[in-house]
N, C-alpha and C positions, 0 to 999 in steps of 0.2 A: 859047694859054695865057698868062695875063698875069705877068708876074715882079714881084713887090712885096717890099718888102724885107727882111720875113723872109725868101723863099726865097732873097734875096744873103747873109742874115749867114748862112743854113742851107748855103749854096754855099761863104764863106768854111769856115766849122769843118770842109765835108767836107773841103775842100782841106789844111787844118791835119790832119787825120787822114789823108787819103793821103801827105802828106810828111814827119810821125812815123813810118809805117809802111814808106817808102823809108830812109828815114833809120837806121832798124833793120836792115833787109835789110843795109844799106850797111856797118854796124858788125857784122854777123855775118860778113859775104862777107870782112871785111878783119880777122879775130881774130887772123888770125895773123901780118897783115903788122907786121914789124919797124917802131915808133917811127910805126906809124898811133895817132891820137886819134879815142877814140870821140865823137860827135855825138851833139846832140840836139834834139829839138823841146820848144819849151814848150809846149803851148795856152794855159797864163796868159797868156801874153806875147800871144798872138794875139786871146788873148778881151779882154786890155783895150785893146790896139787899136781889136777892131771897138765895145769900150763907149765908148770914146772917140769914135769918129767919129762912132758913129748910136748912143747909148744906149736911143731910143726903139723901133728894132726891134727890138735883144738884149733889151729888156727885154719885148717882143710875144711875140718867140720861145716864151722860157721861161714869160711868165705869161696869154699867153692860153686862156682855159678850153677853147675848143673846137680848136684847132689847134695850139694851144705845144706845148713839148715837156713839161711836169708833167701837161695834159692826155691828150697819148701814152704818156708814161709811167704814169700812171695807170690808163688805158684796158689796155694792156699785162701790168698787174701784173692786174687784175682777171680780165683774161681766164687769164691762169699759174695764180690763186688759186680760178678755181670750183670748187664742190663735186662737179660730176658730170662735167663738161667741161674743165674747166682744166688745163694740160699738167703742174700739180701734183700735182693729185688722180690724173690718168692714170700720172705715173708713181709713184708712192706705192700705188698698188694694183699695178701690175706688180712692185714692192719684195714688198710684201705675197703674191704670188703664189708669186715668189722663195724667201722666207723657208716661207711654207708648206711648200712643192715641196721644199726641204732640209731641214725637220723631218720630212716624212714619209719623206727617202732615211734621216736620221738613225737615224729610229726603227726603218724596216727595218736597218739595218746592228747598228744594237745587238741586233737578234732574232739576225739570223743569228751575230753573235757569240755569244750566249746561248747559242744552239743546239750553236756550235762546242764552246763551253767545255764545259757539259755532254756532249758526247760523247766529249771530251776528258778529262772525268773519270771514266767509266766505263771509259774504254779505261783508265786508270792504275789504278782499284779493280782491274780482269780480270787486269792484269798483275800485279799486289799480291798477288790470290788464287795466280797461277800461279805464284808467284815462293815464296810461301810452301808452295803444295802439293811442289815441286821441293826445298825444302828440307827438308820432312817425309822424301822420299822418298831424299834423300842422307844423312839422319840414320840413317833406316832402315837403307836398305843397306850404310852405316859398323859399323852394330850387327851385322848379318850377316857381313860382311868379318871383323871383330871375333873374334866367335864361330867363324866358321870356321878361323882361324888357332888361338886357343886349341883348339881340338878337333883341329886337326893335329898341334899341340905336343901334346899330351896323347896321341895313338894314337904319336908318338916313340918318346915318354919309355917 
């Protein structure tokens, strides 16, 4: 495999991005030691270096059409953005499946609600009738009670 120098500036930036990411661990691992200072990596600083040294391969890197990186990047988004295959489209129908799949638990849940309420209301109409039958029936029997006390005062008297 021959190494040409993009895959050195590509070998720099990865190193710049492993040592950003040590760098972080390093400032996590130590949050709470007393009067530590948090660190940091630039890549600015790293990338004008390497534009500095070799401007002709960073500038390879990024603008060559079949290998740079806007080339991969490109290549990359197109693939994310197909219409029947892209990990967009794929996951925007499993959304949409989603979204269905809890419109239909929805709809079921508003039936059975519906269902409940309505049975819910008949049982209060039942009770309502019973409630007022009960009440006919102690009006009654007050009237009786009533009557019967007047007619014992009266067989008294």
């Amino acid at each position: 495999m021959l190494v040409d120098d993009r895959t050195l500036v590509l070998a720099k930036l990865m190193d710049v991005a492993s040592l950003r990411a040590r760098v972080h661990a390093a400032n996590i691992a130590q949050v709470d030691t007393p009067g530590y200072r948090a660190r940091a990596v630039r890549f600015e600083d790293a990338f004008q270096k390497a534009l500095a040294s070799d401007s002709d391969s960073v500038e390879k890197l990024f603008m060559d059409t079949t290998n740079g990186f806007l080339a991969k990047a490109s290549n990359t988004l197109n693939d994310l953005a197909r219409s029947a295959t892209g990990s967009l489209s794929i996951y925007a129908d499993q959304l949409q499946r989603q979204y269905d799949l809890f419109t239909t638990r929805i709809t079921a849940m508003d039936k059975l609600l519906e269902d409940k309420r309505a049975r819910l209301e008949r049982s209060f109409a039942n009770m309502e009738t019973a409630i007022s039958a009960l009440q006919t029936q102690e009006s009654a029997l007050s009237s009786l009670a009533d009557l019967a006390k007047s007619l014992k005062s009266s067989k008294d008297d």
